[in-house]
C-alpha positions as CSV (number, residue, x, y, z in Angstrom):
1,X,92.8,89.8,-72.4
2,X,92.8,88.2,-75.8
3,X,93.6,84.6,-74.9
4,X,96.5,81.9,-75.1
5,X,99.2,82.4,-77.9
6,X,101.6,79.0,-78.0
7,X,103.2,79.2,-74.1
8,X,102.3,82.6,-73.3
9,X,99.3,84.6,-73.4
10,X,98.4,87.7,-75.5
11,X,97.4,91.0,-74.0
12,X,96.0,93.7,-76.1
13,X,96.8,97.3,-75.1
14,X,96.3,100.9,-75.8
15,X,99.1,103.0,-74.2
16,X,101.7,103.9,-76.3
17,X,104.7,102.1,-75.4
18,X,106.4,105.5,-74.1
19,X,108.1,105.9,-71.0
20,X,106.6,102.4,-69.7
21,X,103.0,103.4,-70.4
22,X,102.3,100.4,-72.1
23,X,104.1,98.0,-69.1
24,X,102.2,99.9,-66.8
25,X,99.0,98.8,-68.6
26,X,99.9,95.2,-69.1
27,X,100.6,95.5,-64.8
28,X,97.0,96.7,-64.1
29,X,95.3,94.8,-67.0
30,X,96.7,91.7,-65.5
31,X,96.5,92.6,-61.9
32,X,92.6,93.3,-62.5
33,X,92.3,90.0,-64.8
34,X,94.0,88.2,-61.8
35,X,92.8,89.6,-59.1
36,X,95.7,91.0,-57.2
37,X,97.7,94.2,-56.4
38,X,100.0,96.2,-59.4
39,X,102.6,95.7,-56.7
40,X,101.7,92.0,-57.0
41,X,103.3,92.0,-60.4
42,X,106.6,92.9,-62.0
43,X,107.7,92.9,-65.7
44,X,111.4,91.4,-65.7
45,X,112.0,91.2,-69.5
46,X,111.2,92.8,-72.3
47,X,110.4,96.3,-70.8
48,X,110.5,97.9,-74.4
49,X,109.9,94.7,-76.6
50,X,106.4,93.6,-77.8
51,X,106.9,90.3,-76.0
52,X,107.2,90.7,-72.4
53,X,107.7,88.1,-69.2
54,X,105.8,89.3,-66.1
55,X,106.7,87.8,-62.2
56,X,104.0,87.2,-60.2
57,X,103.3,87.1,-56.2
58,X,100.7,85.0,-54.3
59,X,99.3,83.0,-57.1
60,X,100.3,79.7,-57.6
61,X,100.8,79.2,-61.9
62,X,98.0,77.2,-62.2
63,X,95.9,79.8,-60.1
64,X,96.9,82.3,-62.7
65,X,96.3,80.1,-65.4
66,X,92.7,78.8,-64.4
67,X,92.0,82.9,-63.6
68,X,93.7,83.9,-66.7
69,X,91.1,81.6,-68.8
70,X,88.1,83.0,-67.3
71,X,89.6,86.7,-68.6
72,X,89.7,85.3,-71.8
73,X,87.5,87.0,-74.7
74,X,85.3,84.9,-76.8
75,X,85.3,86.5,-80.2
């Protein structure tokens, strides 16, 4: 996790972004950052853009956001 960016947060990433490598990683990075199941998450736009929108299950938004902030790095 890299931290907030305007409404969204930003995610850094080393898959390539072949063949939904790169979606896959946002999915686990996020489900490990969250605390939740890959199957707990679902990218629904932007599957081959930089900016993405991911669903989430079981969290309520400011559960994801207060657990989303701890993630964060410090640099």
């Amino acid at each position: 996790m890299v931290g907030r960016y305007g409404d969204g947060w930003k995610i850094r990433v080393h898959a390539a972004p072949e063949r939904g490598r790169a979606n896959e990683e946002v999915v686990s990075l996020l489900a490990e950052t969250l605390g939740v199941t890959p199957r707990d998450l679902r990218v629904v736009a932007g599957h081959t853009a930089r900016d993405k929108i991911v669903e989430l299950d079981r969290l309520t938004r400011e559960e994801a956001e207060r657990r989303l902030s701890s993630g964060e790095e410090h640099a």
